[in-house]
C-alpha positions as CSV (number, residue, x, y, z in Angstrom):
1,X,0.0,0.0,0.0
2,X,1.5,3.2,-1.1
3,X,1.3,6.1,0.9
4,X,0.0,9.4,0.2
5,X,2.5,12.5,-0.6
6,X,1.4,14.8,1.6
7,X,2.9,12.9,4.4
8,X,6.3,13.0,3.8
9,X,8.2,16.1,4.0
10,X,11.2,16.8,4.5
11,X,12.6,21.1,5.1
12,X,15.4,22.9,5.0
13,X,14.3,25.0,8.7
14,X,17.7,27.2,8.3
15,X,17.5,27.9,4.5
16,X,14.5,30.6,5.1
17,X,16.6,32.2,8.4
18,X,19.8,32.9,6.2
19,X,18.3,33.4,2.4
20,X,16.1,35.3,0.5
21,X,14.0,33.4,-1.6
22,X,13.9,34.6,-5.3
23,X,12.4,31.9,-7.4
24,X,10.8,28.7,-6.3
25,X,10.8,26.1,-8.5
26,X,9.7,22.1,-8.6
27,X,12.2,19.6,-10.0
28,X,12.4,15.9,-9.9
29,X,14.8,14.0,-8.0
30,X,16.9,10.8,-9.7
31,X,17.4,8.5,-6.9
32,X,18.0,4.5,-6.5
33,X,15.6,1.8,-4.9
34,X,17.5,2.1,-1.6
35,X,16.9,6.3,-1.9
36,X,13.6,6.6,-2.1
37,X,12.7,4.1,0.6
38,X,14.9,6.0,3.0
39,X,13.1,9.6,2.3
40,X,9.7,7.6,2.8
41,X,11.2,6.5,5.9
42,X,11.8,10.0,6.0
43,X,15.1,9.3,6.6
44,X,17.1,12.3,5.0
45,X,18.2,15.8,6.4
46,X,18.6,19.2,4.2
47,X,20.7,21.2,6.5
48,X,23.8,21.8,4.2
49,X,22.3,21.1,1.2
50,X,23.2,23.5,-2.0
51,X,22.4,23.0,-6.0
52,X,25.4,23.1,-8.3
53,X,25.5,23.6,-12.6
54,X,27.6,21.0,-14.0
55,X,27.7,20.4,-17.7
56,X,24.6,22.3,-18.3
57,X,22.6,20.1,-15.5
58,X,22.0,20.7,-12.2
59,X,23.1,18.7,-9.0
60,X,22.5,18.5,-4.7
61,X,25.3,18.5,-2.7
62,X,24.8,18.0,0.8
63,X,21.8,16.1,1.3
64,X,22.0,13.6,3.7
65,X,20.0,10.3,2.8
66,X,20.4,7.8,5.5
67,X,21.4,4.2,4.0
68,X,18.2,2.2,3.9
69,X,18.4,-0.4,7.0
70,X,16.7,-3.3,5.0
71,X,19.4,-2.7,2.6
72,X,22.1,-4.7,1.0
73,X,26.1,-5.2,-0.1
74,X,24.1,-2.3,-2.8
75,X,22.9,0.2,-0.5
76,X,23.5,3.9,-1.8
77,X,26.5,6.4,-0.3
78,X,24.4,9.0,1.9
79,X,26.0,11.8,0.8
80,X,26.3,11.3,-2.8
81,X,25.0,14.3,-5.5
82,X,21.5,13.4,-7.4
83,X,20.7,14.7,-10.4
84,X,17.5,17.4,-10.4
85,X,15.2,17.2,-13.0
86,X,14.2,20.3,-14.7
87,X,13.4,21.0,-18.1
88,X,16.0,22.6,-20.1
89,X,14.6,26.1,-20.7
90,X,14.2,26.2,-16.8
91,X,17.9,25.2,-16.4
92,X,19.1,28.1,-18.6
93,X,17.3,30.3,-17.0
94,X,18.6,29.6,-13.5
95,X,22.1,29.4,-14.4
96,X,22.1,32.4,-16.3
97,X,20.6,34.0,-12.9
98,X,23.4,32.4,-10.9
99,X,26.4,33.2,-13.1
100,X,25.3,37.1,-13.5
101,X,24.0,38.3,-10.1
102,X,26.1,35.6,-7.9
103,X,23.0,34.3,-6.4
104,X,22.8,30.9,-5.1
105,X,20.4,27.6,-5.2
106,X,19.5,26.5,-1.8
107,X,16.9,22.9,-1.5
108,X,13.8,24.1,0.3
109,X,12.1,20.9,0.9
110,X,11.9,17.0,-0.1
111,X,8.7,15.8,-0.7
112,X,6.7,12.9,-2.1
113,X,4.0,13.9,-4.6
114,X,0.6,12.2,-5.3
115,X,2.0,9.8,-7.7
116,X,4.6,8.5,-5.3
117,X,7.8,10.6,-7.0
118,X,10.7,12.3,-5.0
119,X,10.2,15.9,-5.3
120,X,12.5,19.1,-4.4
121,X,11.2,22.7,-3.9
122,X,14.4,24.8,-4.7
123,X,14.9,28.8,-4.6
124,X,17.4,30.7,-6.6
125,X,17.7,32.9,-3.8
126,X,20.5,35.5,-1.7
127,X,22.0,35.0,1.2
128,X,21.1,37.4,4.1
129,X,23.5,39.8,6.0
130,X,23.1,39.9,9.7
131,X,20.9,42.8,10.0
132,X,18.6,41.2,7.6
133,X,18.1,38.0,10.0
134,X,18.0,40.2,13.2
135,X,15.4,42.0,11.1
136,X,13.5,39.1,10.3
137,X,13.6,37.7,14.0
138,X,12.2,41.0,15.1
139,X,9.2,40.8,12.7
140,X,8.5,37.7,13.8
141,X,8.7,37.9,16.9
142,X,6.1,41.2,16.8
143,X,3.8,39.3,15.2
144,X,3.5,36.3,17.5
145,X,2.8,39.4,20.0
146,X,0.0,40.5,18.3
147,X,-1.4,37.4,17.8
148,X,-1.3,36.7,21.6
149,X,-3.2,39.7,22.2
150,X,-5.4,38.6,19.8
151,X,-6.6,35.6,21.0
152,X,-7.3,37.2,24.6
C-alpha cells in the first residue's frame, strides 16, 4: 500500500533564516531503490544542502539520505550528488541568474508527490546579512505578539 504524498516532507528550517528566496521552483529527483525508501522513511536531512551547474545540468550536494536499514552489499552512499530534473529552458534560466548576479540555489524541501515521485522545492535565492536575520527575528517575533493579544 503506497502512501499518500502529503505525508512525507522533508525542510530545509535554516534555508529561510539565512536566504532570500527569489524563485521557487519544482524539479524531480533521480534516486535509486535504496533512496527513495529512506526519504519515505523519512530518513534524509537538508541542513547543508546547495544545487550546483555541472555540464549544463543541475546537481545536490549535501543532502544527507540515511542508507536504507533493509538494505544490501548495494545500499546507496548517503551523501552522494542526485541529479535534479528540470526542463532545459528552466535550467538556462537559473544558471544564467546564478552566473550574472552571484545568487545561489539553496533545496527548500523534499517531498513525495501524489504519484509516489521524489520531489524538491528549490529557490534561486541571496544570502542574508546579519541585520537582515536580526530583522527578520524582530518581525516575527512582533507578530506572535499581536497574535497573543489577539486571542485574549
Amino acid at each position: 500500500m503506497r502512501r499518500s504524498g502529503s505525508d512525507i516532507t522533508i525542510r530545509n528550517k535554516k534555508a529561510s533564516h539565512d536566504y532570500e528566496f527569489l524563485e521557487k521552483y519544482i524539479a524531480g529527483i533521480k534516486l535509486t531503490g535504496t533512496e527513495i525508501k529512506s526519504i519515505r522513511a523519512g530518513k534524509a536531512t537538508l541542513t547543508d544542502s546547495f544545487c550546483t551547474f555541472r555540464d549544463g545540468e543541475l546537481f545536490i550536494k549535501g543532502m544527507h539520505i540515511a542508507e536504507y536499514w533493509w538494505g544490501n552489499l548495494n545500499n546507496h552512499d548517503p551523501l552522494r550528488e542526485r541529479k535534479l530534473l528540470l526542463k532545459g529552458r528552466e535550467l538556462r534560466k537559473i544558471e544564467r541568474k546564478v552566473k550574472e548576479a552571484g545568487l545561489t540555489i539553496i533545496v527548500i524541501k523534499v517531498f513525495i508527490n501524489e504519484k509516489g515521485l521524489a520531489k524538491a522545492e528549490i529557490a534561486v535565492s541571496k544570502g542574508k546579512k546579519e541585520y537582515d536575520k536580526r530583522e527578520t527575528l524582530k518581525r516575527k517575533d512582533s507578530e506572535r505578539e499581536l497574535d497573543r493579544f489577539r486571542k485574549k
